[in-house]
C-alpha positions as a Markdown table, in Angstrom:
| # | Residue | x | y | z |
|---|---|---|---|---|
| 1 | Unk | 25.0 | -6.9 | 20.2 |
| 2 | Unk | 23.7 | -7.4 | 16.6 |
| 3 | Unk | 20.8 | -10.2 | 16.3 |
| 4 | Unk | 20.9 | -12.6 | 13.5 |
| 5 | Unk | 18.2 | -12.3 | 10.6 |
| 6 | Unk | 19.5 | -15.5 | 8.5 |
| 7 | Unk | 19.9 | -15.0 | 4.9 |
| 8 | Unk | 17.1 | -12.9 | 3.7 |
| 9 | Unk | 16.8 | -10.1 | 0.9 |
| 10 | Unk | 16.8 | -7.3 | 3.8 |
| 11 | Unk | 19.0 | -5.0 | 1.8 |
| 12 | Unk | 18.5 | -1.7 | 2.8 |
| 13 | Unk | 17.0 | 0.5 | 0.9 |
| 14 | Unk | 16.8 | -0.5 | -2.8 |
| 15 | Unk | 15.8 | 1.2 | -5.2 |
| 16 | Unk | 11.3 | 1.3 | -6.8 |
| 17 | Unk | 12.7 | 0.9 | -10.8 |
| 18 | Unk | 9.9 | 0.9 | -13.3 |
| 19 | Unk | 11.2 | -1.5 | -16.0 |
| 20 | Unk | 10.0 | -0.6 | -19.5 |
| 21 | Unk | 10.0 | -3.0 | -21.8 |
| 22 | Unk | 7.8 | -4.2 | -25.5 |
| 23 | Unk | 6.0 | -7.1 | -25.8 |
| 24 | Unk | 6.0 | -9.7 | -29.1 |
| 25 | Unk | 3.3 | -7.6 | -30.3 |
| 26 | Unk | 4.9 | -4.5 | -30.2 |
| 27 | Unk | 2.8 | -3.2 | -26.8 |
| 28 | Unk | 4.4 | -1.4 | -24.6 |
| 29 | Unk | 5.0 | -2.6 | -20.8 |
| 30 | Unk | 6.0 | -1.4 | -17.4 |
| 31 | Unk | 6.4 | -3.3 | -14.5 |
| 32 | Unk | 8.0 | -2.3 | -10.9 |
| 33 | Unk | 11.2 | -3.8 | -10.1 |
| 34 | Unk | 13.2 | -3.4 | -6.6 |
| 35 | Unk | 16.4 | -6.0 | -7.2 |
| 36 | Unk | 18.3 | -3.3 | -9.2 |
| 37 | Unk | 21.0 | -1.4 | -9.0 |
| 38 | Unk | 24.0 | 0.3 | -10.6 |
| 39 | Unk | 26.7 | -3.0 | -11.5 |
| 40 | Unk | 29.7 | -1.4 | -13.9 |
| 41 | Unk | 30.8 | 2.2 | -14.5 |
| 42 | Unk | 32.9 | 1.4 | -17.2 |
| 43 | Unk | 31.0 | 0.9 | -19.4 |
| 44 | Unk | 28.3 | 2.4 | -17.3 |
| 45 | Unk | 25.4 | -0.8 | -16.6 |
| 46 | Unk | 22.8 | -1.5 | -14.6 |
| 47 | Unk | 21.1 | -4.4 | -13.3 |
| 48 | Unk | 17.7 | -5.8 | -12.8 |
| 49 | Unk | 17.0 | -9.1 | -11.0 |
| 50 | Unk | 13.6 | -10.3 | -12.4 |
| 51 | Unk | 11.6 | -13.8 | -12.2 |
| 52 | Unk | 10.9 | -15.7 | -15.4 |
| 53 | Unk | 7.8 | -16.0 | -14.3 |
| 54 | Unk | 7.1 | -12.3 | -15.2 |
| 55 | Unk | 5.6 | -11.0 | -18.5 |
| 56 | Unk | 8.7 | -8.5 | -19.0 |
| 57 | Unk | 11.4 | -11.2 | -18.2 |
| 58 | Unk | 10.3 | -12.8 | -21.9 |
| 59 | Unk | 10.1 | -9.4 | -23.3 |
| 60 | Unk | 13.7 | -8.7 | -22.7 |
| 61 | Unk | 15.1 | -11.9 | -23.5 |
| 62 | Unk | 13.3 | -11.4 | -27.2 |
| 63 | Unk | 13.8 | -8.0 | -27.3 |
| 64 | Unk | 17.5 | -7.7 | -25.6 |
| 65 | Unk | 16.7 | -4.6 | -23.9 |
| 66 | Unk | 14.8 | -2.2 | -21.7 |
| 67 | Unk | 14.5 | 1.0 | -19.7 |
| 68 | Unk | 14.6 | 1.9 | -16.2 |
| 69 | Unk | 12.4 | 4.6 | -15.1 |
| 70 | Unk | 12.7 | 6.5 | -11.7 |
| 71 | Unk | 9.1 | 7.2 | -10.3 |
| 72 | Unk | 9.1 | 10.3 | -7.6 |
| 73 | Unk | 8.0 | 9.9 | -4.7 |
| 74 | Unk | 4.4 | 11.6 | -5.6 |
| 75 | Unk | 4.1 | 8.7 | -8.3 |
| 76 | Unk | 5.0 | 6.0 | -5.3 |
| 77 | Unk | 1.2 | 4.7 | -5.8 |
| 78 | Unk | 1.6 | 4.2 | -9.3 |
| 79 | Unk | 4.6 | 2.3 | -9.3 |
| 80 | Unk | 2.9 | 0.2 | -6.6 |
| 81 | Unk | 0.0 | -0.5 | -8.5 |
| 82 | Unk | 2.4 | -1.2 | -11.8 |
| 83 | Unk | 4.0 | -4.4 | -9.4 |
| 84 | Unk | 0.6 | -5.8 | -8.8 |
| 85 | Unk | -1.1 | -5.9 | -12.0 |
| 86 | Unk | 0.3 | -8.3 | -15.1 |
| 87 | Unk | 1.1 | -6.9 | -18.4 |
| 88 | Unk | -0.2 | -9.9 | -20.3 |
| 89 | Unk | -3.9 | -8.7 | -19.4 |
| 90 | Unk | -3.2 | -5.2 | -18.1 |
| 91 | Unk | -2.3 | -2.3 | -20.1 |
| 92 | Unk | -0.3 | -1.0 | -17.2 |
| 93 | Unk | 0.2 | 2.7 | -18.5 |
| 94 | Unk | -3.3 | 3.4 | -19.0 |
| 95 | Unk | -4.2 | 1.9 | -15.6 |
| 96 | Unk | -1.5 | 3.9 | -13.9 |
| 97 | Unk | -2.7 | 7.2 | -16.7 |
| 98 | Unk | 1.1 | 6.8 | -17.9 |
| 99 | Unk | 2.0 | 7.6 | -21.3 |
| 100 | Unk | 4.3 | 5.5 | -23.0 |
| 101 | Unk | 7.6 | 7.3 | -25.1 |
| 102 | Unk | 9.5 | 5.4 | -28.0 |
| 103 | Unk | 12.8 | 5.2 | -26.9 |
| 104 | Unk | 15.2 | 6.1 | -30.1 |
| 105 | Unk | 18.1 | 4.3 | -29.1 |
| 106 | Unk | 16.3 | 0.8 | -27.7 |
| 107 | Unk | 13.2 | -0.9 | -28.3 |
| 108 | Unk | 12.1 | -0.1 | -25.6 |
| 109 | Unk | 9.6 | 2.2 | -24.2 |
| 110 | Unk | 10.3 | 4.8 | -21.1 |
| 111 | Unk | 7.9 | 6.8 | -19.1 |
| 112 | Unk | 6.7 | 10.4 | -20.3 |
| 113 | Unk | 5.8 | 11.8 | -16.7 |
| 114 | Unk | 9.0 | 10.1 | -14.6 |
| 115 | Unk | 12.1 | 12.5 | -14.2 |
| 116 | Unk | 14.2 | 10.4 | -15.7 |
| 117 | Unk | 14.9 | 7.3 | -17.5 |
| 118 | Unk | 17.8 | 4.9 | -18.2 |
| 119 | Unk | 17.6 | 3.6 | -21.7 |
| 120 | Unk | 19.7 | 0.2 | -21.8 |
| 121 | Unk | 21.3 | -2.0 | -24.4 |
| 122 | Unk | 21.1 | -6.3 | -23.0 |
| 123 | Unk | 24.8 | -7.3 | -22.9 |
| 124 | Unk | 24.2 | -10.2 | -20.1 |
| 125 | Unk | 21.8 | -12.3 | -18.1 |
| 126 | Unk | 22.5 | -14.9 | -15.7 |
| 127 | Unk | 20.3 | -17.3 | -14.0 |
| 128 | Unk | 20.8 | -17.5 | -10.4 |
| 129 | Unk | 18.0 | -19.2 | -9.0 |
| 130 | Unk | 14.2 | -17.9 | -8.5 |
| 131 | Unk | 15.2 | -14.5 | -10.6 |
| 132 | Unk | 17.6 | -14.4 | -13.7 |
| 133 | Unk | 20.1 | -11.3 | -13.1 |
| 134 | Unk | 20.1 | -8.9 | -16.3 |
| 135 | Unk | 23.3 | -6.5 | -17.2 |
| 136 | Unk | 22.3 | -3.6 | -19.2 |
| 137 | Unk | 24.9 | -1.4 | -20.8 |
| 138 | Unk | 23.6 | 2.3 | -20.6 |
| 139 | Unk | 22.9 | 4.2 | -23.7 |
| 140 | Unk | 22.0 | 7.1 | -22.6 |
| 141 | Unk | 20.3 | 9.1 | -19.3 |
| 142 | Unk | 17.5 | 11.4 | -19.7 |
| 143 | Unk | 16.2 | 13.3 | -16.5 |
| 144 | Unk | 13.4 | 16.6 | -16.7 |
| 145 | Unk | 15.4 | 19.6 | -16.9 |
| 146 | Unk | 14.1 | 21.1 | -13.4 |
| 147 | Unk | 15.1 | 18.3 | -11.2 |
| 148 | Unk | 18.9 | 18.9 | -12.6 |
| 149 | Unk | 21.3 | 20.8 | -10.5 |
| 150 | Unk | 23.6 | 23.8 | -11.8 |
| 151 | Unk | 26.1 | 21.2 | -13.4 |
| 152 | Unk | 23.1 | 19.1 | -15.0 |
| 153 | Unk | 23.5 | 16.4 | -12.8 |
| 154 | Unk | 20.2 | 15.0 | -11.3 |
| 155 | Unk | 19.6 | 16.6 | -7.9 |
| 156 | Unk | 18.5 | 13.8 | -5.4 |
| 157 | Unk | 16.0 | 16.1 | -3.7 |
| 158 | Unk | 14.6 | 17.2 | -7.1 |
| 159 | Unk | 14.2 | 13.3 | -8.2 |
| 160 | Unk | 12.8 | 12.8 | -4.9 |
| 161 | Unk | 13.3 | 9.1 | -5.9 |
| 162 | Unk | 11.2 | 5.8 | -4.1 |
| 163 | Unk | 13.2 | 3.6 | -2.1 |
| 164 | Unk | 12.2 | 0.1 | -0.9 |
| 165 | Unk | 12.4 | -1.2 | 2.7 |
| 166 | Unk | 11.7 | -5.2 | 1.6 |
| 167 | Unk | 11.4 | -6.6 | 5.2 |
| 168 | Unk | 9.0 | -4.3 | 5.9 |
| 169 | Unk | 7.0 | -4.1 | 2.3 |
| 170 | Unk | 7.2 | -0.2 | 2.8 |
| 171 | Unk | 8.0 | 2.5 | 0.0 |
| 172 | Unk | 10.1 | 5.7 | 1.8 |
| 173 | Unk | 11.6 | 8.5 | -0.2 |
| 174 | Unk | 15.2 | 10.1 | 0.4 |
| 175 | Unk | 15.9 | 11.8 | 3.7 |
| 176 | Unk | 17.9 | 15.1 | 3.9 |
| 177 | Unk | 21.3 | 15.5 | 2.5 |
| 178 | Unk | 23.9 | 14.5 | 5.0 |
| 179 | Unk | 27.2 | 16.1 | 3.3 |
| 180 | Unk | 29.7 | 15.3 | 0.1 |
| 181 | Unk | 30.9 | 11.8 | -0.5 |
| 182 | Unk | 34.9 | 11.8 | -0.9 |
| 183 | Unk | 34.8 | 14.5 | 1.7 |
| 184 | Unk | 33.2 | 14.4 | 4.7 |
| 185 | Unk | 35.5 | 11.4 | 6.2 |
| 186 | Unk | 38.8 | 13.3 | 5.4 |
| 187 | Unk | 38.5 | 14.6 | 9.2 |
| 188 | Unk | 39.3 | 11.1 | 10.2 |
């Protein structure tokens, strides 16, 4: 028997995305971001659910775009304290002793010492509420040559990537491999 929770954000997990973004000035800003995930494969987009009431939510609707970086699991405290702290009064990367890369496709900046970053192009938003949903169309994927795998994909394990359990409030990272997708439920 399966209890009732109501309707509450208890998506499990979602992803810990460190959204990269520039300000008016031309400073560069990360904040943490959990209501993402991967929202068209052709073309390939992502998408980030943010409040307006956040300093990078202005910085992508005047800049019309931004990067998602993917913190390892031995960088979960940083990307905790980069959801805490505001950018309008924070210099988040030299509070987390991040160091800030200009993206060459976007204006945006990504994160020198994550494995990888998603550099995005703004082709949508949509207001649904509390958070205002944006669609970024991916430009192009860069990930640290040792956590790729012998076809140069990025190897979960390597990536050791952050997840978020939201009921809770708890950071996790990825559990052991449990077989090939598109395979393992042929035997049914």
């Amino acid at each position: 028997m399966k209890k009732s929770l109501g309707a509450q954000t208890l998506v499990q997990p979602v992803p810990v995305w460190i959204i990269g973004t520039y300000d008016e000035a031309g400073r560069p800003n990360i904040m943490t971001a959990a209501w993402a995930g991967i929202c068209c494969s052709q073309p390939p987009c992502v998408s980030v659910s943010l409040r307006k009431a956040t300093y990078t939510y202005g910085n992508i609707v005047a800049r019309k775009c931004f990067t998602v970086n993917v913190p390892s699991a031995e960088q979960a405290k940083a990307a905790d304290y980069l959801g805490m702290v505001s950018g309008r009064d924070t210099d988040k990367f030299a509070g987390a002793g991040l160091t800030p890369v200009k993206s060459e496709l976007v204006d945006a900046p990504w994160v020198r010492e994550f494995p990888m970053v998603i550099e995005c192009s703004l082709i949508h938003s949509l207001e649904i509420g509390l958070h205002t949903l944006f669609v970024g169309r991916i430009m192009d994927v860069k990930a640290d040559e040792e956590v790729l795998d012998g076809q140069g994909h990025p190897d979960m394990e390597r990536v050791s990537p952050v997840v978020y359990s939201p009921g809770a409030r708890t950071y996790y990272r990825v559990g052991q491999l449990i077989g090939p997708a598109f395979s393992i439920g042929k035997d049914l």
